[in-house]
C-alpha positions in Angstrom: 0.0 0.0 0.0 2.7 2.5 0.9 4.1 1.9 -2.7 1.3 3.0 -4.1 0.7 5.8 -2.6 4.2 6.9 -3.0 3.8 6.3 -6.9 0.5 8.6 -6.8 2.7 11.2 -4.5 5.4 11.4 -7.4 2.2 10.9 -10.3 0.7 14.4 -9.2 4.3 15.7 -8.2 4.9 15.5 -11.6 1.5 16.9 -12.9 2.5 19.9 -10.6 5.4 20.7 -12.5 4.3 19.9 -15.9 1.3 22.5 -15.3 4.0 25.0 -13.9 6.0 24.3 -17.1 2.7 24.7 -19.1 2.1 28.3 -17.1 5.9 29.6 -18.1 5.7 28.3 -21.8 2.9 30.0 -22.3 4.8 33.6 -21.2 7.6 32.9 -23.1 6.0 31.0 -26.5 2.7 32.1 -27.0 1.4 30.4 -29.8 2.8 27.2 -28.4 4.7 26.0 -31.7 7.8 24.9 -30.0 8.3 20.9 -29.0 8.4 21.8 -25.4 5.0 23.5 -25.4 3.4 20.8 -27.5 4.4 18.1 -25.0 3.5 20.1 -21.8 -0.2 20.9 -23.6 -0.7 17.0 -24.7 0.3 16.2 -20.8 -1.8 18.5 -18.9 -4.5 19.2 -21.1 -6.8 16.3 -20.3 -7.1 18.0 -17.1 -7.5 21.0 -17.6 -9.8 21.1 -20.6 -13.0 19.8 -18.8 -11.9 22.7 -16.1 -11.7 25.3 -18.8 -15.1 24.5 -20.1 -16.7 25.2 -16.7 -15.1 27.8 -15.7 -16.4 31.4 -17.0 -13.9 33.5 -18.9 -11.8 36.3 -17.5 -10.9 38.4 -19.8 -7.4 36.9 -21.2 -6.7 35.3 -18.3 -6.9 31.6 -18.0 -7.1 30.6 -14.6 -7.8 26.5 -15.6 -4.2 25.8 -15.0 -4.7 27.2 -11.1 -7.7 26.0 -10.5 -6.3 22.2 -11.6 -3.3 22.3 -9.3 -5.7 23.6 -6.8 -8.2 20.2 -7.2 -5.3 17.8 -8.0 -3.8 18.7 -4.6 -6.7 18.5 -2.7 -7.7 15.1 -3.9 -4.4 14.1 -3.4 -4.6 15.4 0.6 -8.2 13.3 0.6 -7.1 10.4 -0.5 -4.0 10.3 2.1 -6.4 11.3 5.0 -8.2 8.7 4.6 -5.5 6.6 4.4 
């Protein structure tokens, strides 16, 4: 059991920094044509697309990305609580 939960632990450790890296790539390429863009968006985008189309627009600002690492690590606390 600990193995698993340790694997989950690193899972969404690495979801964390894949959305970070999502976050910076977006200041830096825009348009998302380079290969370290495309790989960060096919990574994290099954999670935060269904988040996107909930959420209500602000302006320019996408807050998806946020809001994801906000939920991921929550569930994540859950689950280990009840562990």
């Amino acid at each position: 059991m600990d193995l698993i939960v340790e694997y989950l632990t690193y899972l969404i450790y690495a979801f964390n920094i894949a959305i970070f890296g999502r976050v910076l790539m977006s200041w830096i390429s825009p348009r998302g044509d380079d290969q370290i863009s495309r790989v960060l968006i096919q990574i994290t985008e099954p999670l935060i697309a269904p988040i996107r189309r909930v959420l209500p627009r602000f302006g320019m600002f996408d807050l998806s990305p946020m809001i994801a690492l906000v939920l991921l690590n929550f569930i994540v606390l859950r689950a280990l609580e009840d562990l």
